[in-house]
N, C-alpha and C positions, 0 to 999 in steps of 0.2 A: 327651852328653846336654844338651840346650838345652830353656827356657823352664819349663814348668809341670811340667814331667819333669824337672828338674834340683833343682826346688824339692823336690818327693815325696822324691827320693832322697838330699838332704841332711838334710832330717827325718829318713829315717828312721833314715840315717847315728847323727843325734843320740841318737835313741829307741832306738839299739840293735839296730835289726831291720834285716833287709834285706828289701826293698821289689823291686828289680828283682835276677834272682840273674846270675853271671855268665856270660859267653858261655862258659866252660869248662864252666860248672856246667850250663848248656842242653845243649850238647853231647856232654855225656859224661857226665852223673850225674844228667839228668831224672829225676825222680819226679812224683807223682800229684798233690801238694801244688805245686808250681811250674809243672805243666797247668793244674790248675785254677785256679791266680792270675792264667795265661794268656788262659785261658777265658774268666774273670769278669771281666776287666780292661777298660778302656775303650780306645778305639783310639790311645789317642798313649802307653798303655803298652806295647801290644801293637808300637806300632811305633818305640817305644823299644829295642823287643828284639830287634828284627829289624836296627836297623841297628846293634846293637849288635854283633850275630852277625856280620853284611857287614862290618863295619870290623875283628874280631877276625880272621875268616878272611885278611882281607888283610895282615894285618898278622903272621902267625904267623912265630915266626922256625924255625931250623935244628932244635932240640933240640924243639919244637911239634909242628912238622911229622911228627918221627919218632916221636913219644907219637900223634900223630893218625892215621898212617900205617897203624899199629896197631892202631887202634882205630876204620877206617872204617864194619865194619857198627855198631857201635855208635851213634855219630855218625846216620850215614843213618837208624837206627831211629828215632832221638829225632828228629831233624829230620822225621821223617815224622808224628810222635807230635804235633808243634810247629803241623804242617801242617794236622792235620787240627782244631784248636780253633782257631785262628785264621783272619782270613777269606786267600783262595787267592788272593786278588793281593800278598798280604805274603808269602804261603809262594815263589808264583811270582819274587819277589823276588827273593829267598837263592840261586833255584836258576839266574836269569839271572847273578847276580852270581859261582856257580861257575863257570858258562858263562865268562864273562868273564876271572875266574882264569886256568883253562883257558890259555885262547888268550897269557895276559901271564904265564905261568911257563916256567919250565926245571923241569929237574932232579928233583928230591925232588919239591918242591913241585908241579910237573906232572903227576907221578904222583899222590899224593894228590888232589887235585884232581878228574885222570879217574877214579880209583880210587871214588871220592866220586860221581860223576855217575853212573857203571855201576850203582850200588851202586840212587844213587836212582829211575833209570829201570827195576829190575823192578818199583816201582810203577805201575801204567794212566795213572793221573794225569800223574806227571812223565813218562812215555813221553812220551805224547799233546802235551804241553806244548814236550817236547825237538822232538820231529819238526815240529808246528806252528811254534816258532821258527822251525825250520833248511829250511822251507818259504817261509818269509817273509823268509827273508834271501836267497834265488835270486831 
């Protein structure tokens, strides 16, 4: 977190509260109170949290992966949940950056990963978005 974003969230550090929640907590334990702080938030918190998410996912280790692995519809839910109050070039983000994953893992992680894009392509949106990339990169 850098600049006027790093400021907020050491305040709130101070103040006791938390301000931006974690990329775990996004992910796997969204609720209606951290949408809507989503929602109402201005765009460099909004995109606070997204590259917050993009640097968690990449950085998930062994023991992560296999708690996430587990818990993909879950994940895809919230991320859909994430998708749809924020604006759709931030969401489209997250979901280039699984893209991305994708192609630079093995293993575990590999799988999760696709497990993860499967999951968010029976949405129209990420379909549309998946196919339109993968039209543009031929």
């Amino acid at each position: 977190i850098v600049g006027p974003e790093a400021a907020r969230t050491f305040m709130s550090k101070i103040q006791g509260s938390e301000l931006l929640p974690s990329p775990r907590t996004l992910l796997l334990e969204l609720d209606e109170n951290i949408l809507s702080r989503l929602s109402e938030g201005d765009i460099s918190g909004t995109s606070a949290s997204i590259l917050r998410i993009t640097k968690h996912l990449s950085e998930i280790d062994d023991l992560q992966v296999q708690e996430y692995f587990q818990n993909v519809p879950v994940i895809s839910e919230n991320l859909l949940r994430i998708g749809r109050v924020i604006p759709k070039d931030s969401f489209f983000s997250v979901i280039r950056h699984i893209v991305h994953q994708v192609e630079g893992e093995k293993g575990l992680k590999r799988a999760f990963y696709e497990n993860l894009l499967e999951e968010l392509a029976m949405d129209h949106d990420v379909l549309k978005f998946l196919q339109r990339s993968e039209k543009d990169e031929k």
